[in-house]
C-alpha positions as CSV (number, residue, x, y, z in Angstrom):
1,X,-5.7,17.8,-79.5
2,X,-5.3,21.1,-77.4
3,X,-9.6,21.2,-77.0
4,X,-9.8,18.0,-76.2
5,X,-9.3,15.9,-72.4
6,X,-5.9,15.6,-71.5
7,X,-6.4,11.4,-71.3
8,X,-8.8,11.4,-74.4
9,X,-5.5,13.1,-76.3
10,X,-3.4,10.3,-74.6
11,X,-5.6,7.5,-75.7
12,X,-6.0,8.7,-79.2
13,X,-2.4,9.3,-79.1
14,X,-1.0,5.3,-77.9
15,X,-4.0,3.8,-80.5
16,X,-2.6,5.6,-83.2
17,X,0.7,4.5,-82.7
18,X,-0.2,0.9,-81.7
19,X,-1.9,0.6,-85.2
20,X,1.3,2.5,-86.8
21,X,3.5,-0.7,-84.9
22,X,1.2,-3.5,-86.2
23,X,1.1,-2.1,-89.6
24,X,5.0,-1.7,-89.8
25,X,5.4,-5.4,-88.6
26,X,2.9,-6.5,-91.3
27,X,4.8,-4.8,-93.8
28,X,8.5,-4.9,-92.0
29,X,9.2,-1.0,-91.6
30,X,11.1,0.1,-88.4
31,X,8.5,1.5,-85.9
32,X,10.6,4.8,-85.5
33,X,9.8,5.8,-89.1
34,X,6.3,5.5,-88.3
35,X,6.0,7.4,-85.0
36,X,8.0,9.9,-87.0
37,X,5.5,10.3,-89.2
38,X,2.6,9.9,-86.9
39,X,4.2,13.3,-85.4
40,X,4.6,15.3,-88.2
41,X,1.1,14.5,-89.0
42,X,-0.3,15.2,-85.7
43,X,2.0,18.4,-85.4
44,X,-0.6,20.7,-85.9
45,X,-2.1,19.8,-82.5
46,X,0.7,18.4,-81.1
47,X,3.8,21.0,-81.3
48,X,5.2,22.9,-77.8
49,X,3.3,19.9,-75.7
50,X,5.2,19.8,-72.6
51,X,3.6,16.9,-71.2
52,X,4.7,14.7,-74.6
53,X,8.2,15.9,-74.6
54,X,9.1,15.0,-71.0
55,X,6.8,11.5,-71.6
56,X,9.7,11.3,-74.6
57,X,12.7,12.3,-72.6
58,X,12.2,9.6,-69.8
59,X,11.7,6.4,-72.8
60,X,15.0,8.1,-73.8
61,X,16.6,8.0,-70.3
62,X,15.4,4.9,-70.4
63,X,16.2,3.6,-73.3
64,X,20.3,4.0,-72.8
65,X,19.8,3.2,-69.2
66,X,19.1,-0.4,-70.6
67,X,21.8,-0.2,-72.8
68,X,24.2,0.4,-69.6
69,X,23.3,-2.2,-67.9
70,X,25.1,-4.6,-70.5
71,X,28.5,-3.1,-69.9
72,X,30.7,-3.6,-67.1
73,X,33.5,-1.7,-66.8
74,X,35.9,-4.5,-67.6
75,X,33.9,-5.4,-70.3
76,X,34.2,-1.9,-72.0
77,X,37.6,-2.1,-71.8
78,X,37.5,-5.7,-73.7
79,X,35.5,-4.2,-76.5
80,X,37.2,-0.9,-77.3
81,X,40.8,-3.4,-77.5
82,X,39.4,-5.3,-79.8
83,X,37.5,-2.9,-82.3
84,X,38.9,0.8,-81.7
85,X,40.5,0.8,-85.1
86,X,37.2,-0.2,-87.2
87,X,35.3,2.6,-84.9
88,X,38.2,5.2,-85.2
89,X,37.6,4.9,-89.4
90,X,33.7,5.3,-88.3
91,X,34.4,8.5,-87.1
92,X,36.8,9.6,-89.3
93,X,34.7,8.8,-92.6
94,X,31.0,9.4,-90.8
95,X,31.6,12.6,-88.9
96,X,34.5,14.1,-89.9
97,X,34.5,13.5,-93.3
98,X,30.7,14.6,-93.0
99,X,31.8,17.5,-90.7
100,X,34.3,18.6,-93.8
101,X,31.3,18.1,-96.5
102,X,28.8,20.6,-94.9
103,X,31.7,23.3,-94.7
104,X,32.2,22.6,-98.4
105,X,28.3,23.7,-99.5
106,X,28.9,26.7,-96.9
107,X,27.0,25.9,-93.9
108,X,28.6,27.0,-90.2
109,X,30.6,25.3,-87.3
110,X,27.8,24.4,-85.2
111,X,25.4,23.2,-88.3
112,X,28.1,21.1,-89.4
113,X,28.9,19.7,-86.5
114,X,25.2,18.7,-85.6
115,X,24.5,17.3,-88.9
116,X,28.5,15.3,-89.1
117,X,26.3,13.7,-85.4
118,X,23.1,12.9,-87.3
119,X,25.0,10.8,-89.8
120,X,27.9,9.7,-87.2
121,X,25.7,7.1,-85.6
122,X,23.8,3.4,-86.6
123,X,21.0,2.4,-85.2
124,X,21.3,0.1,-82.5
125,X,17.4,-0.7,-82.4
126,X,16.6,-0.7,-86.1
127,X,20.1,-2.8,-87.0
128,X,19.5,-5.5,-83.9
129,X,16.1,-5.7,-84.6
130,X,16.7,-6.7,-88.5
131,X,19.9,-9.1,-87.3
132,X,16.9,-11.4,-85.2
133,X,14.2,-10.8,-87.7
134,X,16.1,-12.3,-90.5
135,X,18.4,-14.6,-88.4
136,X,21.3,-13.4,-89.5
137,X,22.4,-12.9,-85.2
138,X,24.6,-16.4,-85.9
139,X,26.7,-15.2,-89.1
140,X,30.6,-14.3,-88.4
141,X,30.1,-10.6,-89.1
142,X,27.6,-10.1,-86.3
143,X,29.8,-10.2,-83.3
144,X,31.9,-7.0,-85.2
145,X,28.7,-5.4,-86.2
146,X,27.4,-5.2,-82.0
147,X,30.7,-4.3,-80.8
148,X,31.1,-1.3,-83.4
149,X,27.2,-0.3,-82.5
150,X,28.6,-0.2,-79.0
151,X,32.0,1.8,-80.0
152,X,29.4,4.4,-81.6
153,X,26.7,3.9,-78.7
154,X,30.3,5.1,-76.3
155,X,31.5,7.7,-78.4
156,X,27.8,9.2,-79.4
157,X,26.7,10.4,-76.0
158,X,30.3,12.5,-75.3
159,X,29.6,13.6,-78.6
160,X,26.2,14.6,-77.7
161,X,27.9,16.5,-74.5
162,X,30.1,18.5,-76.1
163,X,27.3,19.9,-79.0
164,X,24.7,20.6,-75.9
165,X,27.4,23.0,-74.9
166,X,28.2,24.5,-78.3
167,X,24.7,24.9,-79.6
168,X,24.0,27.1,-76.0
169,X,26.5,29.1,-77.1
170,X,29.1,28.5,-75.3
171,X,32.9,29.1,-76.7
172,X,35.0,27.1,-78.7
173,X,38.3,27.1,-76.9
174,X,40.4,24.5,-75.4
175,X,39.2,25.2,-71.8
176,X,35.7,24.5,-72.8
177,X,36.6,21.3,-73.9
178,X,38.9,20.7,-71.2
179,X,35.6,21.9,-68.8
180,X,33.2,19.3,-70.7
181,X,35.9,16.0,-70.5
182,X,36.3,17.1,-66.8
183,X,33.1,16.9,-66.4
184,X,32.4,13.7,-68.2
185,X,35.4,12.0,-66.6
186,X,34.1,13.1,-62.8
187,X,30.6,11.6,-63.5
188,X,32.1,8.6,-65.1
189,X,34.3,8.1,-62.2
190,X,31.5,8.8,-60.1
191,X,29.3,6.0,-61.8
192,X,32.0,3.4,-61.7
193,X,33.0,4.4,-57.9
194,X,29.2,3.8,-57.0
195,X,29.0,0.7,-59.4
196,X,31.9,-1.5,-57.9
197,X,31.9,-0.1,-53.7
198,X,28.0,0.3,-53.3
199,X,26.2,-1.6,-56.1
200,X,28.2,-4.2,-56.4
201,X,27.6,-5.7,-52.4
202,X,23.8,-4.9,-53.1
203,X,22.8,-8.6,-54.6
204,X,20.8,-9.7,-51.6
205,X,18.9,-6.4,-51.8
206,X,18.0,-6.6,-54.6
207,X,17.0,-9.9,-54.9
208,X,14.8,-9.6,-52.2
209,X,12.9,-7.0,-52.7
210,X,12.4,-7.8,-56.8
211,X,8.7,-8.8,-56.4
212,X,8.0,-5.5,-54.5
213,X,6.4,-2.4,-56.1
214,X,9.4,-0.1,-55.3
215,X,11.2,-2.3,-57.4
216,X,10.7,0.0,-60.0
217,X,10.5,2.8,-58.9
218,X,13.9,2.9,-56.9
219,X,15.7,1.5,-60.4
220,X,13.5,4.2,-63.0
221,X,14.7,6.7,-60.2
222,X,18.2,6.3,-60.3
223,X,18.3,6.2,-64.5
224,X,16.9,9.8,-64.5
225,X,18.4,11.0,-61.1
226,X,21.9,10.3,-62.7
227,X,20.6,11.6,-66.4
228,X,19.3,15.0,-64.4
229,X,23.1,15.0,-62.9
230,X,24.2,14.7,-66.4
231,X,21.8,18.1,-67.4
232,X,22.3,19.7,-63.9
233,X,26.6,19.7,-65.0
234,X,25.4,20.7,-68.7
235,X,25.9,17.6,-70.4
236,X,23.4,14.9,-72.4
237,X,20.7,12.7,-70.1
238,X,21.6,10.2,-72.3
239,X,24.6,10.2,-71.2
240,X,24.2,10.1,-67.1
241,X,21.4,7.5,-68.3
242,X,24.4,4.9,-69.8
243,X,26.5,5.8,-67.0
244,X,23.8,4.2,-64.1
245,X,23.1,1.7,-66.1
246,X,26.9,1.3,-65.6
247,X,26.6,1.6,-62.0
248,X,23.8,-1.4,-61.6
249,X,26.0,-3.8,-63.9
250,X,27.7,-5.3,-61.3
251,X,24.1,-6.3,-59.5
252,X,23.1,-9.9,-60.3
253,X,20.4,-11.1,-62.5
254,X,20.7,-7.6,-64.6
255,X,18.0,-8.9,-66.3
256,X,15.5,-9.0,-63.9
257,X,15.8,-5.0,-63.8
258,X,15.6,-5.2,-67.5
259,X,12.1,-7.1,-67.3
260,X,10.7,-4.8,-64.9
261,X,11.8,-1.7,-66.7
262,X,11.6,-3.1,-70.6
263,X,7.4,-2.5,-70.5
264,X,7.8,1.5,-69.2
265,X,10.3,2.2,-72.0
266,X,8.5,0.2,-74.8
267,X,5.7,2.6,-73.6
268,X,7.2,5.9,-73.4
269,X,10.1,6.0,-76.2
270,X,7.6,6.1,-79.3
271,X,7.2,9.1,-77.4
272,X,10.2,10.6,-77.8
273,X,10.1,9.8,-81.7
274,X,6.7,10.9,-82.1
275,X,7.2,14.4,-80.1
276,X,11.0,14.7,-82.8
277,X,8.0,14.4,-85.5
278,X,6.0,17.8,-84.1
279,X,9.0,19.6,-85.1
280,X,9.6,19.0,-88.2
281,X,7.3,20.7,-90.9
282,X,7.3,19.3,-93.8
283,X,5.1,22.0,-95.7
284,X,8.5,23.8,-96.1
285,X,10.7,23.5,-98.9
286,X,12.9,20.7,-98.4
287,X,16.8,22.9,-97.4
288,X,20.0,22.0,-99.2
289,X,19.1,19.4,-101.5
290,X,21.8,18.9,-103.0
291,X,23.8,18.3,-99.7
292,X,20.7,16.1,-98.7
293,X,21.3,14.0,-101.5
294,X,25.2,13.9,-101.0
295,X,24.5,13.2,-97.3
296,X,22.6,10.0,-98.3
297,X,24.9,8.6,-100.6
298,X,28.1,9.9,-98.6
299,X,26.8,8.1,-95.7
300,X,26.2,5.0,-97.0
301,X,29.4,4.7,-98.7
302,X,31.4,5.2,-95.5
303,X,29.6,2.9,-93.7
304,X,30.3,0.0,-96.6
305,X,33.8,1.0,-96.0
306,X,33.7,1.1,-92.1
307,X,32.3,-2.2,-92.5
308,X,34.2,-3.8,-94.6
309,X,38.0,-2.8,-93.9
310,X,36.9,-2.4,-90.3
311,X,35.9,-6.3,-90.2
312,X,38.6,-7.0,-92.2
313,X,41.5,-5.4,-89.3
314,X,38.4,-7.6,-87.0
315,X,39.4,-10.9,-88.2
316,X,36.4,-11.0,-90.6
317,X,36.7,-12.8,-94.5
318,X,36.2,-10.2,-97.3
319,X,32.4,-11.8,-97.6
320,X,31.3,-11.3,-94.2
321,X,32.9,-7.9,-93.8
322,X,30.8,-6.6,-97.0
323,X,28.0,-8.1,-95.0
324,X,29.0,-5.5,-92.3
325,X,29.4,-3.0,-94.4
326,X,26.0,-3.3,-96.3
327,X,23.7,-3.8,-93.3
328,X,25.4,-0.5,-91.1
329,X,23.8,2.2,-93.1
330,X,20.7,2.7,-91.1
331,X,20.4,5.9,-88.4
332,X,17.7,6.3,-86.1
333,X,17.4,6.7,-82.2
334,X,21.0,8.7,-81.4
335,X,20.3,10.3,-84.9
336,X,16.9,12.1,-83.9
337,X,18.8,12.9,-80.5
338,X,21.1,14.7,-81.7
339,X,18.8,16.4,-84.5
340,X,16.8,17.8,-81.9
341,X,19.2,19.4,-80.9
342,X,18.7,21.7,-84.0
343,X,16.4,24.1,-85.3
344,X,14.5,25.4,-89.0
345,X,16.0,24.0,-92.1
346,X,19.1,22.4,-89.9
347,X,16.1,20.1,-88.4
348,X,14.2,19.3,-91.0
349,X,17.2,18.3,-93.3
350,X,18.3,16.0,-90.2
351,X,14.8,15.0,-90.4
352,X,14.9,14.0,-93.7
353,X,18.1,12.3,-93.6
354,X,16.8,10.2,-91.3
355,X,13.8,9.1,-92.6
356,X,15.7,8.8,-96.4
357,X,18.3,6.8,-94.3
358,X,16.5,4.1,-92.6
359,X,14.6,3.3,-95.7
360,X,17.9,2.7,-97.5
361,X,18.8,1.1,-94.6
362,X,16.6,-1.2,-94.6
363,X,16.8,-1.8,-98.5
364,X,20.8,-2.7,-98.0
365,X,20.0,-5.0,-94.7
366,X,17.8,-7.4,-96.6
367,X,20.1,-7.2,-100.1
368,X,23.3,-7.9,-98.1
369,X,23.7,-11.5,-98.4
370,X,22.6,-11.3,-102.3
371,X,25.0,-8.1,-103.4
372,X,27.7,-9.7,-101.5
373,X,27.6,-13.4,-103.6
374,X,27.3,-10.9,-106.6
375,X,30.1,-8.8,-106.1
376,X,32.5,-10.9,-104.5
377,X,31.1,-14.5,-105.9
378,X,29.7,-17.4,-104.0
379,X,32.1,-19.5,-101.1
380,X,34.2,-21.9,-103.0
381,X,32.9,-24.8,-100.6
382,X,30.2,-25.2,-98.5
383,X,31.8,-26.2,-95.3
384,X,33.9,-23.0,-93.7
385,X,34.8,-22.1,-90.8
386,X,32.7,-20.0,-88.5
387,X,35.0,-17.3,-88.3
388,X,35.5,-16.5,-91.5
389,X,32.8,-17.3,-93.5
C-alpha cells in the first residue's frame, strides 16, 4: 500500500481486519490468528511501516496497562501465596525444560532462550475469551486457571526484560542480571511508591473530571510515559505498562478508566498482531521441523501437567484439574511479544508455533470437559461440592 494515501491504506487496512473479526466469530477462531494472517498476506506492502508498528506498540502498552489496573499490590501478594507452586512447575516444564530441548537439536543461548519465552506463556485473551464463550467462567478449575495466567502474566514481562538485554548483545554475567533486577525492582518501587502516596488520594480528581476530554488523554499518557521509562532504562514497555496500571489501582471506580481506555486498545492491538504478521515470510522453508513438531507436542504436554498437578497442590479434584490442564495450551499475545523479539528462521518458527498452537489450543479448550469424563470417568453423583467438582 506504499503508492497509495496514507488514510486510504488505513481504511483498507481496519476493513480488512473488521471482516477477518466477524468471520472468526462466525466460525469461533481467536481474532489474533486472523490478524496474523491478514499480515503475512499483506507483507508485501506492509513490511518496515513505521507508522503500523508504533500504531501496534501503543494497543500493546495498552493492552497490559489494563491488565495492571486489576492488581493491587496487596492483591499480588494474595495470588503468588496461593499458586507459586503450580506457576514454579510452569516454568520449570514450559521454559526450562523448553530452554534444555532447543540446546538438545543445537540451536544457541539466545535462540533458546527466546523460543523457551514463546512457549513459556498462555494466552490470557484467547483462554478468557473461550472460559465466557463456552460458560465454563463458573467451573472450580477457573479460579486456578486466572491466577496461574496472572503468575505467567508477572513472571512474562521480567522475562521479557532480561531477553531485551541479551538479544542487544549485552553480557551474560551475574552483574548484568544483577543491573536488570535493579532496575526492575527501582521502577517497581517507583510504581508502587506513586500508586499508594499520590494515586491513591486522587479519587475526587478523578471522579470529577471523568466526563472531560483529558480524561483520556492524561490516563493513555501515563501507560506509555511509564512503558517509555521502562525502554528509556532498557527494559520491556510491557512491562512499565503493567507497572502504571499498578500505580492507578488504588483510584476508585478502576473501571471507569477501563471504559474510556477499552475502545483505543480494541482499536490499535490488531495492530500489533497484524504488523508481527509483516515479518514473518512464509515463502521460506519452514526451519527446524522437527523441533517445530516437538515444540507443539512438548508444549502441550507440560501444560496438561502444569494443569493438573498444579490444581491438584490448588485444592482442585483430579477432574477439574485435567480441565486445567486441557484448556492451558494456547499461546498468543506475550507469545508474539516475545517472538518479535527475533529474527529469520528463529521468527518464523516462533511464528509457526504460534499459529500451530492456538489451533490446538483451541481444539483441547472445547474437548476438555469430554476427554476428561473419558479418561478419568463421569462424577459418581450429581450433586458435588463447588470446590471440587
Amino acid at each position: 500500500m506504499e503508492h497509495l494515501p496514507q488514510l486510504l491504506g488505513a481504511g483498507i487496512l481496519l476493513l480488512s481486519l473488521y471482516l477477518a473479526a466477524i468471520s472468526g466469530a462466525r466460525f469461533r477462531v481467536p481474532g489474533i490468528i486472523l490478524y496474523i494472517l491478514v499480515g503475512i498476506l499483506a507483507g508485501v506492502w506492509l513490511r518496515d511501516s513505521h507508522l503500523l508498528h508504533s500504531a501496534g506498540e501503543f494497543g500493546i502498552v495498552l493492552l497490559f496497562f489494563l491488565l495492571g489496573l486489576e492488581f493491587s499490590y496487596g492483591r499480588l501478594k494474595s495470588i503468588a501465596g496461593k499458586v507459586w507452586p503450580a506457576g514454579t512447575l510452569d516454568a520449570a516444564l514450559n521454559l526450562l525444560v523448553t530452554i534444555g530441548i532447543c540446546f538438545a537439536f543445537g540451536l544457541e543461548l539466545v535462540p533458546s532462550l527466546l523460543i523457551g519465552g514463546v512457549v513459556f506463556a498462555t494466552s490470557s485473551t484467547v483462554t478468557a475469551k473461550l472460559m465466557q464463550s463456552t460458560k465454563r467462567m463458573a467451573n472450580a478449575e477457573s479460579e486456578f486457571m486466572l491466577a496461574l495466567l496472572i503468575f505467567e502474566d508477572l513472571v512474562a514481562p521480567l522475562f521479557v526484560a532480561l531477553l531485551i538485554g541479551i538479544v542487544e548483545g549485552q553480557d551474560l554475567s551475574p552483574a548484568f542480571f544483577l543491573l536488570v533486577l535493579g532496575k526492575v525492582a527501582l521502577l517497581a518501587a517507583g510504581a508502587i511508591l506513586i500508586g499508594r502516596f499520590v494515586f491513591s488520594r486522587l479519587h475526587d480528581f478523578f471522579d470529577r473530571i471523568f466526563s472531560e476530554d483529558y480524561y483520556i488523554v492524561l490516563t493513555v499518557g501515563l501507560a506509555l510515559t511509564y512503558g517509555g521509562l521502562a525502554v528509556y532504562l532498557g527494559l520491556s514497555e510491557v512491562l512499565g505498562a503493567f507497572l502504571a496500571g499498578m500505580m492507578l489501582s488504588g483510584v476508585r471506580k478502576t473501571e471507569d478508566i477501563e471504559t474510556k481506555i477499552l475502545p483505543v486498545r480494541d482499536l490499535l492491538l490488531p495492530l500489533f498482531f497484524v504488523y508481527f504478521g509483516t515479518t514473518v515470510s512464509l515463502g521460506e522453508q519452514i526451519p527446524y521441523i522437527g523441533l517445530f513438531i516437538t515444540l507443539l507436542l512438548w508444549s502441550t504436554a507440560a501444560k496438561i501437567i502444569t494443569g493438573y498437578y498444579g490444581g491438584k497442590w490448588y485444592g482442585l479434584s483430579k477432574k477439574a484439574s485435567l480441565r486445567a490442564g486441557l484448556s492451558m495450551t494456547t499461546r498468543g499475545e506475550f507469545s508474539v511479544v516475545i517472538a518479535s523479539l527475533a529474527a529469520g528462521s528463529i521468527k518464523l518458527l516462533s511464528g509457526l508455533f504460534v499459529l500451530g498452537s492456538v489451533v490446538l489450543g483451541i481444539a483441547l479448550f472445547q474437548l476438555a470437559p469430554w476427554l476428561t469424563r473419558k479418561l478419568l470417568g463421569k462424577p459418581a453423583g450429581s450433586k458435588m461440592r463447588a470446590g471440587t467438582k
